[in-house]
DSSP file (Angstrom, degrees, kcal/mol; ACC not computed):
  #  RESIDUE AA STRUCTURE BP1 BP2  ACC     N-H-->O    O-->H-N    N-H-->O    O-->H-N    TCO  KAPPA ALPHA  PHI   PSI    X-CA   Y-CA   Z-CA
    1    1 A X              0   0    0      0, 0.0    59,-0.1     0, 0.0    25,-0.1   0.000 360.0 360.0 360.0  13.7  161.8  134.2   29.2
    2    2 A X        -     0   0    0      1,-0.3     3,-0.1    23,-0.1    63,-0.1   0.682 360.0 -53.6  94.4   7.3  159.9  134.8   26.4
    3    3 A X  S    S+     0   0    0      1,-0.5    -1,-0.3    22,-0.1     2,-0.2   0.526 100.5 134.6  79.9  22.0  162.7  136.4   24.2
    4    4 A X        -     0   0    0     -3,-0.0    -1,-0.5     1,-0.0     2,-0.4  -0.753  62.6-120.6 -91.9 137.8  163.3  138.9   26.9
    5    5 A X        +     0   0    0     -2,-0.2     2,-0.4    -3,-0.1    22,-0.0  -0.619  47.5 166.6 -75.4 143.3  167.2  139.1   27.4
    6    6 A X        -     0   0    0     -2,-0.4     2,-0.5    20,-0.1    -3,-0.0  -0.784  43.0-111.3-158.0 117.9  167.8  138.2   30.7
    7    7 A X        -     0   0    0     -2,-0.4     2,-2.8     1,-0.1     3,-0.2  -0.277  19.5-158.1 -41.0  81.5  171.0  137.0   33.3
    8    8 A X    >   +     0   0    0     -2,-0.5     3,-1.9     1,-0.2    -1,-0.1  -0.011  38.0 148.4 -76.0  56.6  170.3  133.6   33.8
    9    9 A X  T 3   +     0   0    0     -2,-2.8     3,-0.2     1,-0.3    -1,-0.2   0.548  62.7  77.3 -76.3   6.7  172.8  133.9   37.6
   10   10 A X  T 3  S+     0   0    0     -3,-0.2     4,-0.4    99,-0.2    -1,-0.3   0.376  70.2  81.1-100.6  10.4  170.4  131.2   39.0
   11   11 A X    <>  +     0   0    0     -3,-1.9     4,-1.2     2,-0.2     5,-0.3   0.788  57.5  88.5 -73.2 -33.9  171.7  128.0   37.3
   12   12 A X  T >4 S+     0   0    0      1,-0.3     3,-2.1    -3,-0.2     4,-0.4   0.678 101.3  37.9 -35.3 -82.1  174.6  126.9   39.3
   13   13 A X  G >4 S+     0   0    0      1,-0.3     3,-1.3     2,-0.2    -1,-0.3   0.705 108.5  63.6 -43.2 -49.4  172.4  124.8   41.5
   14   14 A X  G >4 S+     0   0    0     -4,-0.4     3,-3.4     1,-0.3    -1,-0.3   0.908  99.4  58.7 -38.4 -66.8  170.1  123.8   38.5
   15   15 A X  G << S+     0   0    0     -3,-2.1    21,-2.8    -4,-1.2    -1,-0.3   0.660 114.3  34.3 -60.2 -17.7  173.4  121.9   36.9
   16   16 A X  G <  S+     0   0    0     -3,-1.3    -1,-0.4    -4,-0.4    -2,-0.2  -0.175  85.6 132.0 -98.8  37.8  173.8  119.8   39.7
   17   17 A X    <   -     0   0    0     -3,-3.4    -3,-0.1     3,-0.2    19,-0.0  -0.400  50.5-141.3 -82.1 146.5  170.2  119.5   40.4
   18   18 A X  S    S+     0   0    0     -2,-0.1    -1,-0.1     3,-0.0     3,-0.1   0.818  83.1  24.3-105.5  -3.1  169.3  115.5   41.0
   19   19 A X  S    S+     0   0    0      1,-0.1     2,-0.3     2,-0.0   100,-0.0   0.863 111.9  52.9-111.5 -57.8  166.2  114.7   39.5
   20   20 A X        -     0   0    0     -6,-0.0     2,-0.2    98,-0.0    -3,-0.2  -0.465  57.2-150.0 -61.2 121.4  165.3  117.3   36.7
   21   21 A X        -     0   0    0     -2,-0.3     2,-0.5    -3,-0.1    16,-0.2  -0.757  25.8-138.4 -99.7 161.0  167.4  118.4   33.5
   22   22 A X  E     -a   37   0A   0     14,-2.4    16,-4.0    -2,-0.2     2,-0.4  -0.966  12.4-158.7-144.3 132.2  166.7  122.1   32.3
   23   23 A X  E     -a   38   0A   0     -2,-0.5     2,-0.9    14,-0.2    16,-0.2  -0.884  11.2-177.7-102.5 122.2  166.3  123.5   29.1
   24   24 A X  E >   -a   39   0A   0     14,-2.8     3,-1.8    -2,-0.4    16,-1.8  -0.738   8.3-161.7-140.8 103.6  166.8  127.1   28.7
   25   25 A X  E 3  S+a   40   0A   0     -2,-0.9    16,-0.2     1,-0.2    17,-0.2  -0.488  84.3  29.7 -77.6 157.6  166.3  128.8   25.3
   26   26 A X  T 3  S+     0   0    0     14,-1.8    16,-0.3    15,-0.2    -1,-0.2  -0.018  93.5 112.2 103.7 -22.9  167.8  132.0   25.0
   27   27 A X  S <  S+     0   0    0     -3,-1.8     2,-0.3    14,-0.2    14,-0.2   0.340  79.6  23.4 -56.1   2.6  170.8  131.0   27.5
   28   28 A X  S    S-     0   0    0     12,-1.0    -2,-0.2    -4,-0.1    14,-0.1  -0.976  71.0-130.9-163.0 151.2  173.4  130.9   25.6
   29   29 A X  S    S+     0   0    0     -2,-0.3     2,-0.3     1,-0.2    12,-0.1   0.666 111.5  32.0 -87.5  -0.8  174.2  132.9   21.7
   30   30 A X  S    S-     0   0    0     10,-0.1    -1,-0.2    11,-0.0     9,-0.1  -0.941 106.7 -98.3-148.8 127.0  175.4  128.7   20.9
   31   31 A X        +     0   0    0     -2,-0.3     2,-0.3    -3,-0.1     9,-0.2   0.151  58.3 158.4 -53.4 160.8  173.8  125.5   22.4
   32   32 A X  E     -B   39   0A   0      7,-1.6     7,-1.9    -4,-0.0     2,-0.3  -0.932  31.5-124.2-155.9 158.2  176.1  124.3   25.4
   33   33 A X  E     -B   38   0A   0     -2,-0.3     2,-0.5     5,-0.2     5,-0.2  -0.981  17.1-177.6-126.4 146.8  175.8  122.2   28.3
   34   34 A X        -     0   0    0      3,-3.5     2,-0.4    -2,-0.3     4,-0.1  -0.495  64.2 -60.5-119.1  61.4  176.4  122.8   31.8
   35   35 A X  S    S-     0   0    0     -2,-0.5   -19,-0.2     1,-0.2   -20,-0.1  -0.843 119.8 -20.5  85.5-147.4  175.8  119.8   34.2
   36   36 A X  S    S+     0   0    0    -21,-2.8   -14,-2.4    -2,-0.4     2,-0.5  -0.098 122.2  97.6 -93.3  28.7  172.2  118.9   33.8
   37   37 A X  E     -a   22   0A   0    -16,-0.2    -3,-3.5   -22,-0.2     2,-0.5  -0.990  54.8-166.6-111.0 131.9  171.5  122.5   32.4
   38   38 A X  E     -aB  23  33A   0    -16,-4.0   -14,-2.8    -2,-0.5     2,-0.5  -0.935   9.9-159.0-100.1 131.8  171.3  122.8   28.4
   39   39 A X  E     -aB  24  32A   0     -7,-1.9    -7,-1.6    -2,-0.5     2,-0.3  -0.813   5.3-164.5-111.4 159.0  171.3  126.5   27.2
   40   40 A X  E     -a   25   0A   0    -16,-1.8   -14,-1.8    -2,-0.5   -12,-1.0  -0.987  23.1-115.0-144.8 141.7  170.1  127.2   24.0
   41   41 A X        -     0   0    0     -2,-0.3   -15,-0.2   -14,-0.2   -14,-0.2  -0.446  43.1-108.2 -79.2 162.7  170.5  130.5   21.7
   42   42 A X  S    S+     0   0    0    -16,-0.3     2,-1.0     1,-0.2    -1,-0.1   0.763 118.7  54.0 -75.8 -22.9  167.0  132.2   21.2
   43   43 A X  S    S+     0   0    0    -17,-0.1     2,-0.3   -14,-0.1    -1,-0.2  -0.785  79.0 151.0-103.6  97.6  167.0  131.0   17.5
   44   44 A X        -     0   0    0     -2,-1.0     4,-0.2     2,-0.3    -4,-0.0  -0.886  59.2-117.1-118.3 160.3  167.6  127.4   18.2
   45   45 A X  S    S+     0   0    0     -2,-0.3     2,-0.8     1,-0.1    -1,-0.1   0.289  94.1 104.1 -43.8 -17.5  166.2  124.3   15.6
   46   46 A X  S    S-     0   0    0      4,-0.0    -2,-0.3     3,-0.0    -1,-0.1  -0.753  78.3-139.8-102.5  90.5  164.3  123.4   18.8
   47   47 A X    >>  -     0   0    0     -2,-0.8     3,-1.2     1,-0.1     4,-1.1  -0.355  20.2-132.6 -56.2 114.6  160.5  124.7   18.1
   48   48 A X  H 3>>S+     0   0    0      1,-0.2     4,-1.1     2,-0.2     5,-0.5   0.950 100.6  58.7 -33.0 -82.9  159.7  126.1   21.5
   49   49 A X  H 345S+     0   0    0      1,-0.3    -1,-0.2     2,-0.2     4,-0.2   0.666 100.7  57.8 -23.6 -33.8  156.5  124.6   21.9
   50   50 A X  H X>5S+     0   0    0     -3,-1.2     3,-2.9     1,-0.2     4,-2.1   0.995 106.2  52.0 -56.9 -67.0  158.1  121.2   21.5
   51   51 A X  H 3X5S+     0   0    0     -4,-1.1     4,-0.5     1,-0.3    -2,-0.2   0.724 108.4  45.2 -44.6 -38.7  160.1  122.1   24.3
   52   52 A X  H 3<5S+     0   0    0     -4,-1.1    -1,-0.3     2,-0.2    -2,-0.2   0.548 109.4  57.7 -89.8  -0.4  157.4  123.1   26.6
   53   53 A X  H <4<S+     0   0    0     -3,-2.9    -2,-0.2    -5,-0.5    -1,-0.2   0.818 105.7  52.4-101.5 -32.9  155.3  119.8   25.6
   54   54 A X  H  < S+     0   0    0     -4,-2.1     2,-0.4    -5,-0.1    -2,-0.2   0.636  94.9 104.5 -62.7  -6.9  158.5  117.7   26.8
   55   55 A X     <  -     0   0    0     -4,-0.5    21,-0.1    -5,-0.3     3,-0.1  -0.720  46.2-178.5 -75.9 106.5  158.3  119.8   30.2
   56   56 A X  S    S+     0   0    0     -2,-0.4    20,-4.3     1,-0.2     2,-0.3   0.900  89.1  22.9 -72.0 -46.1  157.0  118.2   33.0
   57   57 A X  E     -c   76   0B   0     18,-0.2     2,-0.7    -3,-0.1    -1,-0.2  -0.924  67.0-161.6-125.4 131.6  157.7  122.0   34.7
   58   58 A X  E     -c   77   0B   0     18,-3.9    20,-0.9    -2,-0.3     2,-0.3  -0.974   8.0-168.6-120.9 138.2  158.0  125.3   32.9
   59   59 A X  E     +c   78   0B   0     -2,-0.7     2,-0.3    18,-0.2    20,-0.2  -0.926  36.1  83.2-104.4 156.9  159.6  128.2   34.6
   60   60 A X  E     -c   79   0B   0     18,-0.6    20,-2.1    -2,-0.3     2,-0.2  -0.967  69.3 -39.4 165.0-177.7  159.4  131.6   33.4
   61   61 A X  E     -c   80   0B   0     -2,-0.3    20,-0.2    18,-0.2     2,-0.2  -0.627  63.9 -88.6 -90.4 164.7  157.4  135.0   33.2
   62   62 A X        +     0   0    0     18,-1.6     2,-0.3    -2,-0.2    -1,-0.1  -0.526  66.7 151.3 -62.1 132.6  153.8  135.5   32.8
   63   63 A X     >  -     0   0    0     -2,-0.2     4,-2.4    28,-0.1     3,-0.3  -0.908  54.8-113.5-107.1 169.1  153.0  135.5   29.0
   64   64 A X  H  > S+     0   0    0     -2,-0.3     4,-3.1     1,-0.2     5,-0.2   0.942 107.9  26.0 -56.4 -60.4  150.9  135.0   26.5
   65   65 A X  H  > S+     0   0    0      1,-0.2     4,-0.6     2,-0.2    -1,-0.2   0.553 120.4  54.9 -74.3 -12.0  152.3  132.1   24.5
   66   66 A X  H  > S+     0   0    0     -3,-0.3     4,-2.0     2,-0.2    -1,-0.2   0.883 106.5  47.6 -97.8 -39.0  154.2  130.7   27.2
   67   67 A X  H  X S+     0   0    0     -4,-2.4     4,-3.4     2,-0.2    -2,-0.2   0.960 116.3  53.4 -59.5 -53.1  151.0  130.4   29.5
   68   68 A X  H  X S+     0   0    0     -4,-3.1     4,-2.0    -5,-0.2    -3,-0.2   0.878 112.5  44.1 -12.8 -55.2  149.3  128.7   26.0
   69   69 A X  H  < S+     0   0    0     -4,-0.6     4,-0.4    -5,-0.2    -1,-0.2   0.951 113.6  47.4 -72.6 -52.7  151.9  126.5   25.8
   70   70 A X  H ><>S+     0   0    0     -4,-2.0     5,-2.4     1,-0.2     3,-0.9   0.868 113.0  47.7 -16.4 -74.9  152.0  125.6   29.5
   71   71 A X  H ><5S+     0   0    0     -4,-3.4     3,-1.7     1,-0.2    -1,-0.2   0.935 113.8  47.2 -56.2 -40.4  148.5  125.0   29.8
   72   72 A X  T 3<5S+     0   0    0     -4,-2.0    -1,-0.2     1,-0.3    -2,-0.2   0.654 111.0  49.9 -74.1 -10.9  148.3  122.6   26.3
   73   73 A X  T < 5S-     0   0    0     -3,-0.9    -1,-0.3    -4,-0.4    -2,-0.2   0.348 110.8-135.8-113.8  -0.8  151.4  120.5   27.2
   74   74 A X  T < 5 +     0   0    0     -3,-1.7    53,-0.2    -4,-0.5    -3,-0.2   0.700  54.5 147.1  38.4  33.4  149.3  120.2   31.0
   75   75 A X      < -     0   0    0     -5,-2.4    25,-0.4   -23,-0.1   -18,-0.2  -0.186  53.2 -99.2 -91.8-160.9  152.7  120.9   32.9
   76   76 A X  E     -c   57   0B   0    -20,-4.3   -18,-3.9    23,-0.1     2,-0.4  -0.505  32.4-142.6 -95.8 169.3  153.2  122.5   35.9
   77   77 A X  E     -cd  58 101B   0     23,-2.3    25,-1.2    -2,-0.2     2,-0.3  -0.740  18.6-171.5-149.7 128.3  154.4  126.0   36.1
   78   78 A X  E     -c   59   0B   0    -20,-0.9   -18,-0.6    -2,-0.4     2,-0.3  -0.856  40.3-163.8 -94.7 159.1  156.9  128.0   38.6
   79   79 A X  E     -c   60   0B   0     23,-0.4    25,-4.0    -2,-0.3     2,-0.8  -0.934  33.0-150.1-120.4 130.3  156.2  132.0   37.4
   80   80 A X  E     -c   61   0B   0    -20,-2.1   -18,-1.6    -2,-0.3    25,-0.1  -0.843  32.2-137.8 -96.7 107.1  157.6  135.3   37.6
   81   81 A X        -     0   0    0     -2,-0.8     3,-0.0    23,-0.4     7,-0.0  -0.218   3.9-148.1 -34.9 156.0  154.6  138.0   37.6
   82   82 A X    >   +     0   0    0      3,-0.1     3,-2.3   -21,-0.1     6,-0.2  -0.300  20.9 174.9-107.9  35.6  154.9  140.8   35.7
   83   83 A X  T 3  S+     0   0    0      1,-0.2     5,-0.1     4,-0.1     6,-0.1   0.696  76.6  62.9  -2.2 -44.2  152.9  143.1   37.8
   84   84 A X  T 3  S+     0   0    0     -2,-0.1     2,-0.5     3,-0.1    -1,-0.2   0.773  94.9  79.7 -62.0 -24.8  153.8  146.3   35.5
   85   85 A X  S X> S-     0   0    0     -3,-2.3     3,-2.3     1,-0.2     4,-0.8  -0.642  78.6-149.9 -84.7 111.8  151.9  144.3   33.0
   86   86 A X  T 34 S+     0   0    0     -2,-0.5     3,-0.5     1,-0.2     4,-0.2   0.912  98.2  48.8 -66.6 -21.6  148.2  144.6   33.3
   87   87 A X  T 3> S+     0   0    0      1,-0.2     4,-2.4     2,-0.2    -1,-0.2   0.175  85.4  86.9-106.2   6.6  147.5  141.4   32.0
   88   88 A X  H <> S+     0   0    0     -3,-2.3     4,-3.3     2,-0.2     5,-0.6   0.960  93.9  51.5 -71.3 -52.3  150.1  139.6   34.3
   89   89 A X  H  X S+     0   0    0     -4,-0.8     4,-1.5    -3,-0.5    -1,-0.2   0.858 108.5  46.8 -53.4 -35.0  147.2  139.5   36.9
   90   90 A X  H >> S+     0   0    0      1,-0.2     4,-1.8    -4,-0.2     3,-1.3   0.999 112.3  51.9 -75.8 -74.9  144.8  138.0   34.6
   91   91 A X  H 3X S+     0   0    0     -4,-2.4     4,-0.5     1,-0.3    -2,-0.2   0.610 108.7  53.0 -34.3 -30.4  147.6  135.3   33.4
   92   92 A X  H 3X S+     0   0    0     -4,-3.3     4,-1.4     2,-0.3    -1,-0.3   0.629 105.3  50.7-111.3 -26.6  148.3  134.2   37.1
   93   93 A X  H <X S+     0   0    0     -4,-1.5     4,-2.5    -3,-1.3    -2,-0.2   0.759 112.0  50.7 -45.3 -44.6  144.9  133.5   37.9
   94   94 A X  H  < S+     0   0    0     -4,-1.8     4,-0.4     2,-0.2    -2,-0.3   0.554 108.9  50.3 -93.3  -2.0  144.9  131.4   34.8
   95   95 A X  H >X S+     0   0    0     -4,-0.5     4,-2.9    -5,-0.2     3,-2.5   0.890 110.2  46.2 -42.5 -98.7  147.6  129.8   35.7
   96   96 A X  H 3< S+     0   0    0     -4,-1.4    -2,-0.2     1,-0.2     5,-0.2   0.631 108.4  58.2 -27.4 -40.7  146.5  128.9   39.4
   97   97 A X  T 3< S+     0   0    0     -4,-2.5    -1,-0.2     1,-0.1    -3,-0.1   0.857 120.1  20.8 -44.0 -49.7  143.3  127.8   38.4
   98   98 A X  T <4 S+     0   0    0     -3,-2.5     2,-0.2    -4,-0.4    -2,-0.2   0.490 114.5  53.2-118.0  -5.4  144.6  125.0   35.8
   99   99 A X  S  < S-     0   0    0     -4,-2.9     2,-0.4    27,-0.1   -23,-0.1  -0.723  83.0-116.4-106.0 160.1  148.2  124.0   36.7
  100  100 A X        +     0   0    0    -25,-0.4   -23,-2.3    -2,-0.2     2,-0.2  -0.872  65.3 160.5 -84.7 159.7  149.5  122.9   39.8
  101  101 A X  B     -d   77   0B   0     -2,-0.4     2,-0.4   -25,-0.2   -23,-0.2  -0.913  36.3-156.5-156.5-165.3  151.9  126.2   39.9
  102  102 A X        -     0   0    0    -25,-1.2     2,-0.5    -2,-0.2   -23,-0.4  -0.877  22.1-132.5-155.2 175.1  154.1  128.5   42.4
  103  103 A X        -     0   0    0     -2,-0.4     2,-0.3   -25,-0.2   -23,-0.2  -0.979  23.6-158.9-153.0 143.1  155.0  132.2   41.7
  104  104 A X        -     0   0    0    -25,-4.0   -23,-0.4    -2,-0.5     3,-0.1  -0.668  11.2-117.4-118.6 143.8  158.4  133.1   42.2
  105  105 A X        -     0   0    0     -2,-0.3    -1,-0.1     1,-0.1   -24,-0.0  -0.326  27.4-119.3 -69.0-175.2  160.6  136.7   42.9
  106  106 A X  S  > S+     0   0    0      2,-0.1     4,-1.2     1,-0.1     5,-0.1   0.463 122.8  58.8 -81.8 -28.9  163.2  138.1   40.5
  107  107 A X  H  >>S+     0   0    0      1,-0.3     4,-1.4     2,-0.2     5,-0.6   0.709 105.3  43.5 -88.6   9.1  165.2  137.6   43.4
  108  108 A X  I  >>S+     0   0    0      2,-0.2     6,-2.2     3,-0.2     5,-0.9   0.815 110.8  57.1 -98.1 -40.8  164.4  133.7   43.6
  109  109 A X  I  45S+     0   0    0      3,-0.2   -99,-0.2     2,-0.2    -2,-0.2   0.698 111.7  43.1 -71.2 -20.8  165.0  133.5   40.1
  110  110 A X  I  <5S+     0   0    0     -4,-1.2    -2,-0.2  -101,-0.1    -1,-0.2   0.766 112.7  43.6 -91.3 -46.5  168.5  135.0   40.6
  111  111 A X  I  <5S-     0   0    0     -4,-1.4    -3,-0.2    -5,-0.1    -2,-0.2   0.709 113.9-115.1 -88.5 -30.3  170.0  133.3   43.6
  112  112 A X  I ><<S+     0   0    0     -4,-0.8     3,-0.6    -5,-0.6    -3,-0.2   0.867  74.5 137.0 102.6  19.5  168.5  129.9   41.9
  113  113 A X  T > < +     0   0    0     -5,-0.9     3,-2.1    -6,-0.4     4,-0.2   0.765  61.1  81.0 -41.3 -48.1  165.6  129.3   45.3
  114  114 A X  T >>  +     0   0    0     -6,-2.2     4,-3.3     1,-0.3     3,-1.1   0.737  69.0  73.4 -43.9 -15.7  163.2  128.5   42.4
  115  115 A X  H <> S+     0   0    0     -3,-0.6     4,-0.6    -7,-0.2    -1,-0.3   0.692  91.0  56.6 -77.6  -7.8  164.7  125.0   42.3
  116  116 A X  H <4 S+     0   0    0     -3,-2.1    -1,-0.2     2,-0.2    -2,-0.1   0.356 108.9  53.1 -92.2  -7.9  162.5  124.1   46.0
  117  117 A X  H <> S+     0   0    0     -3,-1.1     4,-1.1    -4,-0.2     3,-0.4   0.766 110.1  42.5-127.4 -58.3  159.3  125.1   43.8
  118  118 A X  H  < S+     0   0    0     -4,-3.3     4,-0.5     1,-0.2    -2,-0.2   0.671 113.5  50.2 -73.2  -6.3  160.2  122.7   41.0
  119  119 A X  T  < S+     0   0    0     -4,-0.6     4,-0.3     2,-0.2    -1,-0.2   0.686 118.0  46.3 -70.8 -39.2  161.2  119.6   43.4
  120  120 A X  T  4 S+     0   0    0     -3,-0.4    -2,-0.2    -5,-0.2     3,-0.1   0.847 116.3  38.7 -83.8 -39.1  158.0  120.6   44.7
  121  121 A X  S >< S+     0   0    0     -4,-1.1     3,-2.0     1,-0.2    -1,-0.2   0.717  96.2  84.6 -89.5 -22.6  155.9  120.9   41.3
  122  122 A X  T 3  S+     0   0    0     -4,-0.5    -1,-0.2    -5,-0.3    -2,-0.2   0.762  97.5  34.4 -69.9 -11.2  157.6  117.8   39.6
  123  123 A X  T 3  S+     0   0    0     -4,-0.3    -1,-0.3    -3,-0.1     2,-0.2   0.505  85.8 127.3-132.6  40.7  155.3  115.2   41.1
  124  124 A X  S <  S-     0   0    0     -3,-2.0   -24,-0.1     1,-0.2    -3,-0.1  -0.371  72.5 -91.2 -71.9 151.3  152.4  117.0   41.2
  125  125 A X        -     0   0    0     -2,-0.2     2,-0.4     1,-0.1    -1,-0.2  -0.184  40.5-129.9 -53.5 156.5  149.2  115.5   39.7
  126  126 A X        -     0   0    0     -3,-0.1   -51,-0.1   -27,-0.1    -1,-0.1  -0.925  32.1 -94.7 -89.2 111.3  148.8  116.6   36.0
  127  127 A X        -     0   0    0     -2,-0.4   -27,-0.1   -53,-0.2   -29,-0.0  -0.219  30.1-155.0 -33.1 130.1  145.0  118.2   34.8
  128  128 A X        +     0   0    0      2,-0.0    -1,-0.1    -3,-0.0     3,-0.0   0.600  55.8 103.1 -79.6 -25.1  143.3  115.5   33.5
  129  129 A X  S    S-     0   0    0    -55,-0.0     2,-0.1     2,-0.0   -55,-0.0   0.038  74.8-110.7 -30.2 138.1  140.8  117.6   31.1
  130  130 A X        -     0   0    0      1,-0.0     2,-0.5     2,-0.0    -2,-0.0  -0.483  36.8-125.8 -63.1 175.2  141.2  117.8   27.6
  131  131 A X        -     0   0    0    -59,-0.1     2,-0.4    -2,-0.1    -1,-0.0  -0.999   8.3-128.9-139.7 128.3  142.2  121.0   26.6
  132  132 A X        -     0   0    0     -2,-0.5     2,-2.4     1,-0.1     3,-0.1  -0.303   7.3-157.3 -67.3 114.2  140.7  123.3   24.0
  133  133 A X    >   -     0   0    0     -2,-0.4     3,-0.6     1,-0.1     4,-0.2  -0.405  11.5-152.3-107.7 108.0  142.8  124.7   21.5
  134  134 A X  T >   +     0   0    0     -2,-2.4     3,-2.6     1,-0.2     4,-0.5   0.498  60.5 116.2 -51.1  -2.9  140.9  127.8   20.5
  135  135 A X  T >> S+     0   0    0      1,-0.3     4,-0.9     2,-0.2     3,-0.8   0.608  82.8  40.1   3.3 -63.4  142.3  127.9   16.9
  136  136 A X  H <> S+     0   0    0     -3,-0.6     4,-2.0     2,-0.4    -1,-0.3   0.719 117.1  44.1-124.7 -34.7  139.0  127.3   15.5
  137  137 A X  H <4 S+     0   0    0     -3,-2.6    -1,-0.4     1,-0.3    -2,-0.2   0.192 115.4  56.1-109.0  16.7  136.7  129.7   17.9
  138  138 A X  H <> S+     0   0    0     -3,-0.8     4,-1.3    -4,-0.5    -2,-0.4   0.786 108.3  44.3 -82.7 -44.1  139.6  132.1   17.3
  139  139 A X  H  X S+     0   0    0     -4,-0.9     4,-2.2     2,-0.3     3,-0.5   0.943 115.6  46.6-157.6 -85.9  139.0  131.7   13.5
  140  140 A X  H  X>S+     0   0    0     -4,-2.0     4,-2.7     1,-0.4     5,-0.7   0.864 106.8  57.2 -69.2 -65.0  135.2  132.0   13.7
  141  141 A X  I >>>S+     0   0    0      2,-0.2     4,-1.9    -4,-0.2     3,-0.8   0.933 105.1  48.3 -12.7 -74.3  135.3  134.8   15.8
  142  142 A X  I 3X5S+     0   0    0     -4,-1.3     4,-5.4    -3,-0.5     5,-0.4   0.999 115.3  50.0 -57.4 -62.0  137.6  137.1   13.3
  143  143 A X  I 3X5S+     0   0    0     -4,-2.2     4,-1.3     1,-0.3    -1,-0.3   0.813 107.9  47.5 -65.0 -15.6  135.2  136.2   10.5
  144  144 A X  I <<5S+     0   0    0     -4,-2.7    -1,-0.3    -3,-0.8    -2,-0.2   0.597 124.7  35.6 -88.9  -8.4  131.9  137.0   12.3
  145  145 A X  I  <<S+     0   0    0     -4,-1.9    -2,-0.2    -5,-0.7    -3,-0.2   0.844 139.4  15.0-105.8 -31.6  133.4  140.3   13.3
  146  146 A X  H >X<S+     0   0    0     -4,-5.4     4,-1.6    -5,-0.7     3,-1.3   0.520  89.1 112.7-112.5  12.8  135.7  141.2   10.1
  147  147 A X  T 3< S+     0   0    0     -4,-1.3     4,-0.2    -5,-0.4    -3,-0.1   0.751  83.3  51.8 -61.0 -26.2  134.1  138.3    7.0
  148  148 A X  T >4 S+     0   0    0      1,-0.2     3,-1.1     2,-0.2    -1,-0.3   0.965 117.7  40.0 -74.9 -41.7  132.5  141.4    4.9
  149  149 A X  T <4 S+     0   0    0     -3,-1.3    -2,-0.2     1,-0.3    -1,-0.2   0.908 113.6  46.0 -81.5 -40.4  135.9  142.8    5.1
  150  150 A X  T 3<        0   0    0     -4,-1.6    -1,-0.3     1,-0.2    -2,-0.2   0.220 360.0 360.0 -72.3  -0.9  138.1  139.9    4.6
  151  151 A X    <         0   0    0     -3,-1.1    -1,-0.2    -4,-0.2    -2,-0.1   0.257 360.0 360.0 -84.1 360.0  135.6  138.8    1.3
């Protein structure tokens, strides 16, 4: 969830889930495991990004780095919107476009319903594209617009 504290009350089902195991930083202040759920404190030894490049499915809310991550690791993704967020709408487009994906409630995320959307997402085809990692035309960018300054 993005470092967001948040009531994870949607697991039960998750630990007995039969096909998928679920990794959940921030779930716990010391790693634990619950069934087939592993919770993880939000400062865990485990670089996110690895985790979301092991993911066949990431669930979560719309954000930046977590939609990045999503997209580069070519998994699938169930979503909470952030509506309040302008930029939620722009992320959930860009989602839908390049993942297979689903968008989820709060309340789905809570009673633990989201697990019918990752049964669902787990054998969906993967984007075959390569994927750009804009590093570089991020890079080029900043110097054609700030290089006098940054000299």
């Amino acid at each position: 969830m993005g470092g967001v504290g948040w009531s994870y009350r949607g697991l039960a089902a998750a630990e007995r889930h039969r096909r998928a195991w679920f990794a959940v930083p921030g779930g716990a202040p010391q790693p634990r495991r619950r069934g087939r759920v592993v919770l993880l404190p939000f400062y865990s030894e485990l670089y996110h990004p690895d985790l979301v490049q092991a993911a066949d499915v990431v669930v979560g809310k719309l954000g930046y780095s977590t939609v990045a991550e999503t997209y580069q690791a070519r998994a699938a993704m169930v979503y909470l919107a952030r509506p309040r967020f302008r930029e939620s709408a722009v992320l959930a487009s860009f989602v839908r476009r390049t993942a297979p994906s689903e968008e989820i409630t709060e309340g789905a995320f809570s009673d633990g319903s989201w697990l019918d959307a990752v049964d669902c997402l787990l054998d969906a085809e993967r984007p075959a594209e390569p994927r750009i990692n804009g590093a570089g035309e991020a890079a080029d960018a900043i110097l054609e617009r700030f290089g006098e300054v940054l000299r």
